[in-house]
TORKOL-4160 file (C-alpha; in steps of 0.2 Angstrom, whole numbers, padded with zeros to 4 digits, m for minus):
412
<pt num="1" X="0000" Y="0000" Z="0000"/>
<pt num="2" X="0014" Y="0013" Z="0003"/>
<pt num="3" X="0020" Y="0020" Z="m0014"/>
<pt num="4" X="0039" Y="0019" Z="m0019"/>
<pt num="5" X="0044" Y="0037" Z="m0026"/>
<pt num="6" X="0056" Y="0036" Z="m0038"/>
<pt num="7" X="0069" Y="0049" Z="m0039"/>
<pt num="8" X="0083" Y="0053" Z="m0053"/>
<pt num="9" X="0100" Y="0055" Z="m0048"/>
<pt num="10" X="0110" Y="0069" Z="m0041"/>
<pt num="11" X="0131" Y="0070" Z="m0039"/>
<pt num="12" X="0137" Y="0080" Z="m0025"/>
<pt num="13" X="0152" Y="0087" Z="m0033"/>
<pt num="14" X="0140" Y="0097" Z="m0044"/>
<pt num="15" X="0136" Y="0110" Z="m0030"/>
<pt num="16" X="0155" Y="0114" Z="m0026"/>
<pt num="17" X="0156" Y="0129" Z="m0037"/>
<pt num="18" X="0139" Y="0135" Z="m0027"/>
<pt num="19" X="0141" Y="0130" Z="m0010"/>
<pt num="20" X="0160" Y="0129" Z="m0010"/>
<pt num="21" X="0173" Y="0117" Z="m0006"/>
<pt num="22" X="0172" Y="0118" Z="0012"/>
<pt num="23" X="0153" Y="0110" Z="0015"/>
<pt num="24" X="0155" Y="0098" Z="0001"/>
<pt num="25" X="0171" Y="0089" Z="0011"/>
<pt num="26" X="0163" Y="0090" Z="0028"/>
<pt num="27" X="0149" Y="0083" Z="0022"/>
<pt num="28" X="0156" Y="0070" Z="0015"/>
<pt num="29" X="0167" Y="0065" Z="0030"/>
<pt num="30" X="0150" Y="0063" Z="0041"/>
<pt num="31" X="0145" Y="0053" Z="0027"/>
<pt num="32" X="0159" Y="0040" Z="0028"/>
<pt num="33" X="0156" Y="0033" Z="0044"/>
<pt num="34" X="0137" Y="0031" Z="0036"/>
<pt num="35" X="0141" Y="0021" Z="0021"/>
<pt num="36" X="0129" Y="0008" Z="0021"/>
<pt num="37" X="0116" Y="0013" Z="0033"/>
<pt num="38" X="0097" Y="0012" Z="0027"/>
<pt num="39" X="0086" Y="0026" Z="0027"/>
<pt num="40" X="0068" Y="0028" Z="0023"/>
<pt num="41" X="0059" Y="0042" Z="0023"/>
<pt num="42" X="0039" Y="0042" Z="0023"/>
<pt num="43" X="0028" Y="0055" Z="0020"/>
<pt num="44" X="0013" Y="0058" Z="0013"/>
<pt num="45" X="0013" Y="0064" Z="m0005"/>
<pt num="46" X="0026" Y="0066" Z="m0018"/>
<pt num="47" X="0021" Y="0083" Z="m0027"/>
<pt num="48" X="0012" Y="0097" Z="m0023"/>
<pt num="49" X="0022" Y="0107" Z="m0007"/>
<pt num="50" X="0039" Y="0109" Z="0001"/>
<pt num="51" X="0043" Y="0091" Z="0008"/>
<pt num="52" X="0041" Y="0082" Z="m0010"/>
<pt num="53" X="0050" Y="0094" Z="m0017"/>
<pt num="54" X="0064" Y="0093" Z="m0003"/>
<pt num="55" X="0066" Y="0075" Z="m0004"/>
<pt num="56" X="0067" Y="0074" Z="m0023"/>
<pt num="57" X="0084" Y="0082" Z="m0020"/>
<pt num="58" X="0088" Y="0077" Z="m0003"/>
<pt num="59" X="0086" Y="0056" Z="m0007"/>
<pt num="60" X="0098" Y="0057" Z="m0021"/>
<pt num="61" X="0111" Y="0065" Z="m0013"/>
<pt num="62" X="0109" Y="0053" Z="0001"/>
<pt num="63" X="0111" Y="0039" Z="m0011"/>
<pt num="64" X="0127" Y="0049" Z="m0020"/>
<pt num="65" X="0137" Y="0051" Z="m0002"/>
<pt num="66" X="0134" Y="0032" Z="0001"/>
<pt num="67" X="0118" Y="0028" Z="0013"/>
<pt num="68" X="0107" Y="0016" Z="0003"/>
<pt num="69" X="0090" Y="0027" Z="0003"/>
<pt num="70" X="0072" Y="0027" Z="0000"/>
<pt num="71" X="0057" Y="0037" Z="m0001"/>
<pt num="72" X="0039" Y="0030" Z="0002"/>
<pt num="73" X="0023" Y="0038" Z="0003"/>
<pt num="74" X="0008" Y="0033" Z="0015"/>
<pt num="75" X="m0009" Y="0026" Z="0008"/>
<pt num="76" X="m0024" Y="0038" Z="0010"/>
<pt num="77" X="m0041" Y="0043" Z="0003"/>
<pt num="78" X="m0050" Y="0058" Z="0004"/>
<pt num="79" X="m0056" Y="0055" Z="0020"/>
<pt num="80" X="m0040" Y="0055" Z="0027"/>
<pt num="81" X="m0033" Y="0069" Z="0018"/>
<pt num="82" X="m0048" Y="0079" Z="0026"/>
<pt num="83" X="m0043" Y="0074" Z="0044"/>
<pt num="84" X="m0024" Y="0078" Z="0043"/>
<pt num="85" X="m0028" Y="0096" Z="0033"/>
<pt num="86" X="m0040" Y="0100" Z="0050"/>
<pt num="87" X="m0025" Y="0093" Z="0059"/>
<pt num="88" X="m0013" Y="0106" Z="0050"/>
<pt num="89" X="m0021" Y="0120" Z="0054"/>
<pt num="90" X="m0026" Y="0117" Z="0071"/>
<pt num="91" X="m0008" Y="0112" Z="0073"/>
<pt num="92" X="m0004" Y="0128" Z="0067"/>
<pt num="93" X="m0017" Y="0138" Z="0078"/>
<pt num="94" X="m0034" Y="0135" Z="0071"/>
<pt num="95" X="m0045" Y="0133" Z="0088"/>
<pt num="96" X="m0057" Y="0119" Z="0077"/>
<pt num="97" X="m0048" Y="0102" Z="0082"/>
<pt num="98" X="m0053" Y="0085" Z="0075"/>
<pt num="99" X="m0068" Y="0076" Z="0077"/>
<pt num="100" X="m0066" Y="0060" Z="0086"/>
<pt num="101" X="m0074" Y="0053" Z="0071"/>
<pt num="102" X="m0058" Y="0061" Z="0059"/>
<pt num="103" X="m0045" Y="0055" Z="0076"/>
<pt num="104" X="m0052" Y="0037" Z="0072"/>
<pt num="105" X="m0049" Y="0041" Z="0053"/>
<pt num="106" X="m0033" Y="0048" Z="0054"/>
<pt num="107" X="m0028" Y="0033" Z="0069"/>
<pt num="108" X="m0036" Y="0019" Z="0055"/>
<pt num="109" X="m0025" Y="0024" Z="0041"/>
<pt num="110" X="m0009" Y="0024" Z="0052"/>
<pt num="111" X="m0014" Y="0008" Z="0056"/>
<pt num="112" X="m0017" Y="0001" Z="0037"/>
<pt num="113" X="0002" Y="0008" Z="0034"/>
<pt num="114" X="0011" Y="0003" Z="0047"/>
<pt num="115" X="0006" Y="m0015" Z="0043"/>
<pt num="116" X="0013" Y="m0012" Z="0027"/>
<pt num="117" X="0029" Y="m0003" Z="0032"/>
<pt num="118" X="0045" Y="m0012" Z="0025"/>
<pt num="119" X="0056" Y="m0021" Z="0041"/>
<pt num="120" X="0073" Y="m0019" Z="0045"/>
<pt num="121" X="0077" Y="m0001" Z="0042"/>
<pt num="122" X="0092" Y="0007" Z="0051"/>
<pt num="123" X="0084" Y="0024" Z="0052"/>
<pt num="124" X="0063" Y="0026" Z="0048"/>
<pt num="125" X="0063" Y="0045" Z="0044"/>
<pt num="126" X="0042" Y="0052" Z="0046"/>
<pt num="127" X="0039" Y="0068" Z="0038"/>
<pt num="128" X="0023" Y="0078" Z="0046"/>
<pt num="129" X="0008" Y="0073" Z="0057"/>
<pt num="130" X="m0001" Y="0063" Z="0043"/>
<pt num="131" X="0011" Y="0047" Z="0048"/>
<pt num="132" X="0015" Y="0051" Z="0064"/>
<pt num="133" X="0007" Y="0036" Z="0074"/>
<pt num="134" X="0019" Y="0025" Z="0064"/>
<pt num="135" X="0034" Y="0024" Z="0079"/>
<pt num="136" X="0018" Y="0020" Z="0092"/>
<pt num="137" X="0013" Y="0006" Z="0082"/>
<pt num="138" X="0028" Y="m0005" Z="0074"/>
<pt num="139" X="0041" Y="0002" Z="0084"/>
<pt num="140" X="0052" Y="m0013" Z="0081"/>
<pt num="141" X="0053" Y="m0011" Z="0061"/>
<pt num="142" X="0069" Y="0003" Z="0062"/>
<pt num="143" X="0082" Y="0003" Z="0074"/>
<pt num="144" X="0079" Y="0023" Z="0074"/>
<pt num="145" X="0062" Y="0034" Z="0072"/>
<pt num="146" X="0065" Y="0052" Z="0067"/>
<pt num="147" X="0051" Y="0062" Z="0064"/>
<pt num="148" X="0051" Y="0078" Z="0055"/>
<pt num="149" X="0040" Y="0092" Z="0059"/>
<pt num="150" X="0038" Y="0105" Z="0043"/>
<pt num="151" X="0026" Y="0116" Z="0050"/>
<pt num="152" X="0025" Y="0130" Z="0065"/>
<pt num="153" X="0020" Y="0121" Z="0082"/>
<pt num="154" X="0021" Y="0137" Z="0091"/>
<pt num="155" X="0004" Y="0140" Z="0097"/>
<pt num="156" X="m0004" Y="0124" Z="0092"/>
<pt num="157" X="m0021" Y="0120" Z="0098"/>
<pt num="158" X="m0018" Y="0112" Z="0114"/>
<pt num="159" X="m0033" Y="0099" Z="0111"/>
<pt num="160" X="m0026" Y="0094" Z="0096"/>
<pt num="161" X="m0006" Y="0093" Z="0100"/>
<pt num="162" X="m0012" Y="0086" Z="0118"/>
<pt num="163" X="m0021" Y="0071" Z="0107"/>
<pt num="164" X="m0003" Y="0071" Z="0095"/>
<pt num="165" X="0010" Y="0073" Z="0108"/>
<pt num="166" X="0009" Y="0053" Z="0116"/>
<pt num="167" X="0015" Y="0050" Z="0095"/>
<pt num="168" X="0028" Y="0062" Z="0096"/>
<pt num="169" X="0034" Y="0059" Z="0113"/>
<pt num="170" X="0039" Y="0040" Z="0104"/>
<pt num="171" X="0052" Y="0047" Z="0093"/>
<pt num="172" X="0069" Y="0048" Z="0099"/>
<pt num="173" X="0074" Y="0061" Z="0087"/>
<pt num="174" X="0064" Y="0075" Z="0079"/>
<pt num="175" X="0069" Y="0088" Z="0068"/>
<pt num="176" X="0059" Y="0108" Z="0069"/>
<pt num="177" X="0064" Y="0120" Z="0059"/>
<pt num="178" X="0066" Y="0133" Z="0073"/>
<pt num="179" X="0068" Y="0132" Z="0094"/>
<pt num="180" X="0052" Y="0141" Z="0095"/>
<pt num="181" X="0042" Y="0128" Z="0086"/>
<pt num="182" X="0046" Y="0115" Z="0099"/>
<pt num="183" X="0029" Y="0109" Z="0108"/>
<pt num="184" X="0030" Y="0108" Z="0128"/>
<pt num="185" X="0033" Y="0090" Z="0131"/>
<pt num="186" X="0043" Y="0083" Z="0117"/>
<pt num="187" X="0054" Y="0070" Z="0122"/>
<pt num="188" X="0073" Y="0063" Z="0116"/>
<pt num="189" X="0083" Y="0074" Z="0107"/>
<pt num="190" X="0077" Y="0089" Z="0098"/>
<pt num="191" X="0088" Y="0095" Z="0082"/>
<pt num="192" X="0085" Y="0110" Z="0075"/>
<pt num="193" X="0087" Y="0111" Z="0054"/>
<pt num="194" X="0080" Y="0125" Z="0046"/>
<pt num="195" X="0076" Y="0117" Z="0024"/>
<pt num="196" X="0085" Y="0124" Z="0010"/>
<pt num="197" X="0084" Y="0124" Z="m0009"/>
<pt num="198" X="0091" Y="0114" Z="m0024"/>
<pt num="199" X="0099" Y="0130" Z="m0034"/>
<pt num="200" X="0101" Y="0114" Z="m0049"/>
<pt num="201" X="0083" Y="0111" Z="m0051"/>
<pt num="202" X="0073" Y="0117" Z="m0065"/>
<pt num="203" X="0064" Y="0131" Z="m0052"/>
<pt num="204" X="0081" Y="0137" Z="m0047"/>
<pt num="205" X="0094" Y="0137" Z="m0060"/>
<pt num="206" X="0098" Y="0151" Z="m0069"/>
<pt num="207" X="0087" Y="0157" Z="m0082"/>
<pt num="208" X="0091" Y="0172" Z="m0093"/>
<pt num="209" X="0080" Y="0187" Z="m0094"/>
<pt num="210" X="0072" Y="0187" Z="m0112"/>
<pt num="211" X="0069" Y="0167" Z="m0108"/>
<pt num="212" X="0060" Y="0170" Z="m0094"/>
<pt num="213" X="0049" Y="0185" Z="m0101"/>
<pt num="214" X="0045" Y="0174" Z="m0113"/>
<pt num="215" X="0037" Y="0162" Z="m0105"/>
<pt num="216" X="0027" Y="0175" Z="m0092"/>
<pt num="217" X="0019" Y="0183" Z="m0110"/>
<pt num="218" X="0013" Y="0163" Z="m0114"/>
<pt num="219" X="0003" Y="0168" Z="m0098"/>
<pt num="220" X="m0003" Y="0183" Z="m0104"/>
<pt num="221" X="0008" Y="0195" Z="m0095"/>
<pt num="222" X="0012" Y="0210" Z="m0102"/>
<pt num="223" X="0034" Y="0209" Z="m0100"/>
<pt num="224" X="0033" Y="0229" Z="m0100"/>
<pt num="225" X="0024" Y="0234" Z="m0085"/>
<pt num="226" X="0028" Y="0231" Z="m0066"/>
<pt num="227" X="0023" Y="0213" Z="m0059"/>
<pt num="228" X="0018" Y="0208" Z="m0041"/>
<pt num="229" X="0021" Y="0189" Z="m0039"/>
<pt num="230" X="0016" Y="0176" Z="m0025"/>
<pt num="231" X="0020" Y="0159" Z="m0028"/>
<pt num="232" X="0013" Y="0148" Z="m0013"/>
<pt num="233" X="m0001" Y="0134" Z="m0010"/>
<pt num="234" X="m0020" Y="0142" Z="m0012"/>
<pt num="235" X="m0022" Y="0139" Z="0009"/>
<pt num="236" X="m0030" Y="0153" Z="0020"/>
<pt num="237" X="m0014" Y="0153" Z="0031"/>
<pt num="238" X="m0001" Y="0159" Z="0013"/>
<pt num="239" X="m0016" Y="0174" Z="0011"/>
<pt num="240" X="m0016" Y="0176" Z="m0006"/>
<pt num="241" X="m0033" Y="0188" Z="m0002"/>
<pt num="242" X="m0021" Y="0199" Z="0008"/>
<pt num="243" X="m0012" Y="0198" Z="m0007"/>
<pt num="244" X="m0025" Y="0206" Z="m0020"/>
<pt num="245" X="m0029" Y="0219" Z="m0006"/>
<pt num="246" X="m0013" Y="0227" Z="m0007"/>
<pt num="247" X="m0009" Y="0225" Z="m0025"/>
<pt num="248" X="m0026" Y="0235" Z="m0026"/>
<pt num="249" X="m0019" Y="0250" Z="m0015"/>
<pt num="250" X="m0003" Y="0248" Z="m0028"/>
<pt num="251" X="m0015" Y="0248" Z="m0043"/>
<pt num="252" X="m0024" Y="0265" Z="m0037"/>
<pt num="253" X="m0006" Y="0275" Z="m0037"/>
<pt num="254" X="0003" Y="0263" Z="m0049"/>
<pt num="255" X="m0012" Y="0259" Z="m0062"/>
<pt num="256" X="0000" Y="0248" Z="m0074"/>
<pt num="257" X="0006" Y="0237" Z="m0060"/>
<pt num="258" X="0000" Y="0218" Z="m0063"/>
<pt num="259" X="m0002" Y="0203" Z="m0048"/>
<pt num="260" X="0003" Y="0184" Z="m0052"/>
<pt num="261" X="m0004" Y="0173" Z="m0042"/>
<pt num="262" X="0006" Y="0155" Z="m0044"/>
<pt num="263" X="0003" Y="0139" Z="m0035"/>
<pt num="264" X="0003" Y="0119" Z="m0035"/>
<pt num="265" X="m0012" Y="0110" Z="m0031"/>
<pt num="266" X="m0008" Y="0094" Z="m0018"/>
<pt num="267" X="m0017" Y="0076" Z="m0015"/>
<pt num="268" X="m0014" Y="0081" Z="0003"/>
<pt num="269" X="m0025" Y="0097" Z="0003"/>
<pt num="270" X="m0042" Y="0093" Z="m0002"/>
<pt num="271" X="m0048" Y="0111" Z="0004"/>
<pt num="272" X="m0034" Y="0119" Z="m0010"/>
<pt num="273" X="m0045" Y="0120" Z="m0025"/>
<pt num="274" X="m0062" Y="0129" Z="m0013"/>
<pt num="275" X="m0047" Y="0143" Z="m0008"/>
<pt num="276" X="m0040" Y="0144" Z="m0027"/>
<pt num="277" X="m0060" Y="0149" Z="m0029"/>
<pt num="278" X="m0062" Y="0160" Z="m0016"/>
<pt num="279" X="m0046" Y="0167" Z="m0023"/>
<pt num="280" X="m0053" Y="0168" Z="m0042"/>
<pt num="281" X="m0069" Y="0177" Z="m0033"/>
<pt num="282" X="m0061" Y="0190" Z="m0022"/>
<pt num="283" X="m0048" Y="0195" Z="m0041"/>
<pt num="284" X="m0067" Y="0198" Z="m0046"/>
<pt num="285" X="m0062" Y="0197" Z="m0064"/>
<pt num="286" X="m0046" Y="0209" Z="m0065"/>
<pt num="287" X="m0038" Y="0205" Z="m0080"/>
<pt num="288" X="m0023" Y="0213" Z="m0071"/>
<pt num="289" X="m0025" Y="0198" Z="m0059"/>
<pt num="290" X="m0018" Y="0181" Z="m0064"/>
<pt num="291" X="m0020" Y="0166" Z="m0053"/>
<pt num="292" X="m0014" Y="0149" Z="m0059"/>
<pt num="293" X="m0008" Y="0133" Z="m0053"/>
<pt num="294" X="m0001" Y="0116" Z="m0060"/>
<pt num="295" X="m0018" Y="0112" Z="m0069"/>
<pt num="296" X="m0016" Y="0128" Z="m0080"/>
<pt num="297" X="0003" Y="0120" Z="m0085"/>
<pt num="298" X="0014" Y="0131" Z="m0072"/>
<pt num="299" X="0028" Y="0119" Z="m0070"/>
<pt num="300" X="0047" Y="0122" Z="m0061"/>
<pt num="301" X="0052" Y="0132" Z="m0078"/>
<pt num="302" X="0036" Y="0142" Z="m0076"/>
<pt num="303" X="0037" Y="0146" Z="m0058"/>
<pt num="304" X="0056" Y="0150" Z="m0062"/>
<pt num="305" X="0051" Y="0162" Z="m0076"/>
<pt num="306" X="0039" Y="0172" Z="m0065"/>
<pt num="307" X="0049" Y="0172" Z="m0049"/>
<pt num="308" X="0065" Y="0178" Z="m0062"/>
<pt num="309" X="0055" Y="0191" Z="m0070"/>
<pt num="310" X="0044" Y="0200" Z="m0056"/>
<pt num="311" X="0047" Y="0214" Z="m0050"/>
<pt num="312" X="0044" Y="0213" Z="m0034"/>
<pt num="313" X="0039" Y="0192" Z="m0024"/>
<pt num="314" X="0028" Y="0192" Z="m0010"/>
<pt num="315" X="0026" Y="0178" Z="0003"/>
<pt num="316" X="0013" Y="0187" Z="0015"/>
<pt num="317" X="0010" Y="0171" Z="0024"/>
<pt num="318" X="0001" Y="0175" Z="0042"/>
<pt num="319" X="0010" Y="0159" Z="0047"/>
<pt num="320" X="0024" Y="0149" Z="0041"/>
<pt num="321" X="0033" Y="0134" Z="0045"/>
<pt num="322" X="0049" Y="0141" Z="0036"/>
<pt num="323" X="0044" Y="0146" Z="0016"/>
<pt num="324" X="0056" Y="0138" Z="0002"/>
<pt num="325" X="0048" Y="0152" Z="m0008"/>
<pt num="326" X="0057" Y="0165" Z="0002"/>
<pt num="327" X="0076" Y="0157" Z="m0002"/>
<pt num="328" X="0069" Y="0153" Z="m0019"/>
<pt num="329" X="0065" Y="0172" Z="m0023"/>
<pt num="330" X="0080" Y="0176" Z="m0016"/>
<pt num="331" X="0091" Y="0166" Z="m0023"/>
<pt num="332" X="0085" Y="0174" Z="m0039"/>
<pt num="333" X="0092" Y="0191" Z="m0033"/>
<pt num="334" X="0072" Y="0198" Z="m0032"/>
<pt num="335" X="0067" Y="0214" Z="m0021"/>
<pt num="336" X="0055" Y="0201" Z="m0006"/>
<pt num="337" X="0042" Y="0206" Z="0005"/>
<pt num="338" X="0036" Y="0194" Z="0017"/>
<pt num="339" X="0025" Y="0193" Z="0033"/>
<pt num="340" X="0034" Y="0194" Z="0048"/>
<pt num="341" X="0031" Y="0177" Z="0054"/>
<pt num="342" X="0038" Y="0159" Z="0058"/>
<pt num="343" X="0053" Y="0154" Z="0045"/>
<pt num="344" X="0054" Y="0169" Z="0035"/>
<pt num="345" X="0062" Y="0182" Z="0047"/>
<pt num="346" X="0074" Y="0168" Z="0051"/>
<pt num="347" X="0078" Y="0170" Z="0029"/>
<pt num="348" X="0075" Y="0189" Z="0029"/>
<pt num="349" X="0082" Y="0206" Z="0040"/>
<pt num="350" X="0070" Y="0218" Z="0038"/>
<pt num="351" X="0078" Y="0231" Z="0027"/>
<pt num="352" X="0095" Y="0222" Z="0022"/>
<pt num="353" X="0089" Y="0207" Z="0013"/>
<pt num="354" X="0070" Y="0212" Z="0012"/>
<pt num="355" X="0055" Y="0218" Z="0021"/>
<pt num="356" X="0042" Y="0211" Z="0031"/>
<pt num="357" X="0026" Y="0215" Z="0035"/>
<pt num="358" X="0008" Y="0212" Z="0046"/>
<pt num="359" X="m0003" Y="0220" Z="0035"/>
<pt num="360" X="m0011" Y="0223" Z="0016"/>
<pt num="361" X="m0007" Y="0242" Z="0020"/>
<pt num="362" X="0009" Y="0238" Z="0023"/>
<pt num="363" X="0013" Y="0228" Z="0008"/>
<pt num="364" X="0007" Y="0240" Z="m0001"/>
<pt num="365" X="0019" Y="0253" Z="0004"/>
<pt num="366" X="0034" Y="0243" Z="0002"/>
<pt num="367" X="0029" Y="0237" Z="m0017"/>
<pt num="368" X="0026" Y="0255" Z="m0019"/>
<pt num="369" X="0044" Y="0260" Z="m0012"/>
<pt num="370" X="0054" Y="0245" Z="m0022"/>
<pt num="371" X="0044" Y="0248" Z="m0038"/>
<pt num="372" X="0049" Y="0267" Z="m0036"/>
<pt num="373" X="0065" Y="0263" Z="m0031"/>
<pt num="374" X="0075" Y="0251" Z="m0041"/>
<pt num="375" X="0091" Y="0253" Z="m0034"/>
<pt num="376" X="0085" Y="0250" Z="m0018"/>
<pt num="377" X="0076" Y="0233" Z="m0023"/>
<pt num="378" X="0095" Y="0229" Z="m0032"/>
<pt num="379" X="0104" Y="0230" Z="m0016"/>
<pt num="380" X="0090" Y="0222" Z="m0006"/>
<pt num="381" X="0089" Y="0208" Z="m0019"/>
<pt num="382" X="0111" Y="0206" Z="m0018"/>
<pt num="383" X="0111" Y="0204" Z="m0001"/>
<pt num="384" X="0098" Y="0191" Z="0001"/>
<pt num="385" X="0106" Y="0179" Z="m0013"/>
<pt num="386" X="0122" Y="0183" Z="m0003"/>
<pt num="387" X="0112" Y="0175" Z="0011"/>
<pt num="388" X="0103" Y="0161" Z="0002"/>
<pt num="389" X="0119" Y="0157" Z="m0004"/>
<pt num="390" X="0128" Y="0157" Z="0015"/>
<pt num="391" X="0112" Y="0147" Z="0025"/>
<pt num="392" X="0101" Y="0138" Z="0013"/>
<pt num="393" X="0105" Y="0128" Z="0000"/>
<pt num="394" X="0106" Y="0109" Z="0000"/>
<pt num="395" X="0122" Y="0105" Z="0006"/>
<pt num="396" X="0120" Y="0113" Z="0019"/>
<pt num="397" X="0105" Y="0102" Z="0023"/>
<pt num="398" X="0111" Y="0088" Z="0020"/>
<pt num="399" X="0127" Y="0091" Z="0031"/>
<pt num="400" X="0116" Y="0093" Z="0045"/>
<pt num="401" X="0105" Y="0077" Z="0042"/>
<pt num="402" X="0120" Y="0067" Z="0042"/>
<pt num="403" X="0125" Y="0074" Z="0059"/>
<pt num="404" X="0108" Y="0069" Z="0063"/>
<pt num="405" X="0112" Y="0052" Z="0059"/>
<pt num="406" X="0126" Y="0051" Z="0066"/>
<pt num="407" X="0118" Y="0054" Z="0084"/>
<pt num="408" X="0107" Y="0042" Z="0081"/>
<pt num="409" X="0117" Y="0028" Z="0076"/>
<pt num="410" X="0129" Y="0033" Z="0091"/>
<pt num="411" X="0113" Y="0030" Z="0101"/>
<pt num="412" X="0107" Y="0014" Z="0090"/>
C-alpha cells in the first residue's frame, strides 16, 4: 500500500562551485562513517508542497554520499486527507480540532500503513503529522524513528497537540525548523534544521532574462509593465486575499502594475482548490490579476520564469513553517516582502535582505517603495542571494541530516 517514489540521480560534486569546497568535504566526511546505513523516509505525498519537493533532492544525494535510501509515501483517501488538513491548521493555531470521528480516521490509516511498512530499516525518517502514529505502532521495524516536523507548532491547539503529543513523545529524534516551534513536552533529542533549496533544479537554475519574459507573456503578461508575484499553495494561512488587497492599493497609485498569483495544487490538501475559488472570486475578474496553478501548465520552468521576471515576490504568509519560496525568490536576486512570521524572518532582515510586514497596507507601501525605487530593490535583492547562498541551499541540509544520523546511530 505505501508507494515507492522514484527519484533521478544527483552528484554532490555538482554543487561545489555554489556552495563551495568547504561544505562539500565536511559533508562527506560525516557521510563515511554512514556508508551503508538504510534510510527511509515516509511521508505523505510526492508533489504538490515543500517536503516532495525537498526529498526529490535530498534522497539522491543521500544515495550519492553512500547511505542506501528510499522514499515511500503513505496510503490515504480523501477522508484521510480531510482529517490531517484539519490537523494542520489546528496544529498551526486553528481553535477547530478534529472530530473523534476524523482522530479514528486519521488513527485507522496509520494503522493500514504501518502494517505495510517495509522491516529492518536502520533509520525510519516520518515527515509531518499525517504518519505520525507510525513509531507507536511497529516500533520494532527501524532501529531509529525520526520524525520531522515541517510546520510551525508554536501556538498549536492544545486539544489537538495534547491528542498528538503521546506520537511524538515515541520518537527519539525530531527535527523543527526553529527552537520556537518545539511543543511543551517533546521528548529525546530535539535537532534544529531549518530546509533549504536545490539551486540545480529546473525552479532554481539560472534562467536568462528574455527566456524567462517569454514564457510569463505565454501567460498573458504584459513583460513591459511592473509585476507583483506570490508563488505559494492556495491555503488561508499563505493569504493570497491579503495579497490582491494590497496589489489594489498599488493599482490606485501605480495603475499599470500587474499581480501573479502562482501555485501547485496537492493530493494532501483537499480544501486547496475551494481557496483557489475564493481566490478567483475576491480577483473579481481583474484582468490585471492572474491566478494559476499546476492544472493551467505552471511547471518548475514556469514558476522560475515568473519568480525571475517579477518585479517585486511576495510571501505574505500569516503563518509559516519556514517558506522555500522566500530562499527561492532570493536566490533569484528579487526585491521580497514577506509577513513577519515563523521561517521567513529567520531568511529575511527587515531592510538588508528584504521587508516584512503584518498588514495589506503595509505591503502596499513597500511594493510602492521598491517599484519606485529600483536601486533599492537591487541592493536588497544582492544581499539576500548573498544570504541564500551562505544558510540555505542543499548542502547545507544535508550536512546537518548526516550529523543527525550520526547521533542516532551513536545511540542505536
Amino acid at each position: 500500500m505505501l508507494q515507492p517514489v522514484h527519484v533521478g540521480q544527483k552528484s554532490l560534486a555538482d554543487y561545489t562551485h555554489l556552495a563551495g569546497k568547504d561544505v562539500i568535504e565536511e559533508v562527506r566526511a560525516l557521510a563515511e562513517p554512514l556508508r551503508g546505513v538504510h534510510v527511509t523516509h515516509v511521508s505523505a505525498t510526492a508533489f504538490g508542497g515543500g517536503v516532495s519537493e525537498l526529498l526529490y533532492t535530498l534522497v539522491p544525494l543521500m544515495r550519492d554520499v553512500g547511505l542506501e535510501c528510499d522514499w515511500q509515501v503513505i496510503y490515504g483517501q480523501e477522508e484521510f486527507f480531510h482529517a490531517t488538513k484539519q490537523m494542520h491548521n489546528a496544529l498551526q493555531g486553528d481553535p477547530q480540532d478534529l472530530t473523534e470521528e476524523q482522530w479514528a480516521i486519521w488513527h485507522g490509516y496509520n494503522e493500514l500503513n504501518a502494517e505495510q511498512l517495509r522491516d529492518g530499516m536502520d533509520i525510519c525518517f516520518v515527515h509531518d503529522p499525517q504518519p505520525a502514529a507510525l513509531r507507536t505502532l511497529v516500533p520494532g521495524k527501524a532501529r531509529g524513528w525520526l520524525w520531522r516536523c515541517h510546520i510551525d507548532l508554536s501556538t498549536p491547539n492544545p486539544a489537538t497537540i495534547e491528542r498528538l503529543m503521546p506520537h511524538l513523545r515515541e520518537y527519539r529524534h525530531s527535527v523543527f525548523h526553529l527552537r520556537d516551534y518545539v511543543p511543551d513536552g517533546m521528548a529525546g533529542q530535539v535537532h534544529i534544521v531549518p530546509p533549504a533549496i536545490d539551486p540545480l533544479t529546473p525552479k532554481n537554475m539560472a534562467l536568462a532574462p528574455d527566456d524567462a519574459a517569454y514564457v510569463c507573456e505565454q501567460f498573458g503578461i504584459d513583460v513591459d509593465r511592473p509585476l507583483l508575484l506570490q508563488v505559494s499553495r492556495f491555503d488561508p494561512w499563505k493569504d493570497p486575499i491579503g495579497v490582491i488587497d494590497a496589489y489594489r492599493l498599488v493599482k490606485a497609485q501605480m495603475p499599470e502594475v500587474q499581480l501573479a498569483l502562482v501555485g501547485s495544487m496537492a493530493t494532501d490538501d483537499p480544501e486547496g482548490w475551494e481557496f483557489f475559488n475564493a481566490t478567483l472570486s475576491h480577483a473579481d475578474g481583474d484582468e490585471d490579476i492572474k491566478i494559476l496553478n499546476n492544472f493551467n501548465g505552471v511547471g518548475a520552468i514556469e514558476v522560475n520564469a515568473f519568480q525571475s521576471h517579477a518585479d517585486v515576490v511576495i510571501q505574505k504568509s500569516t503563518r509559516e513553517g519556514f517558506g522555500l519560496t522566500v530562499t527561492e525568490a532570493l536566490w533569484k536576486g528579487k526585491p521580497f516582502i514577506g509577513g513577519d512570521v515563523g521561517g521567513i524572518p529567520l531568511q529575511v532582515e527587515d531592510g538588508e535582505t528584504g521587508f516584512l510586514v503584518n498588514s495589506p497596507e503595509a505591503c502596499g507601501e513597500r511594493c510602492l517603495e521598491l517599484l519606485a525605487d529600483p536601486d533599492l530593490g537591487r541592493r536588497l535583492g544582492r544581499a539576500g542571494k548573498a544570504r541564500a547562498r551562505q544558510e540555505f541551499l542543499t548542502p547545507r541540509y544535508l550536512r546537518d541530516y548526516l550529523r543527525v544520523f550520526s547521533a542516532m546511530m551513536d545511540q542505536a
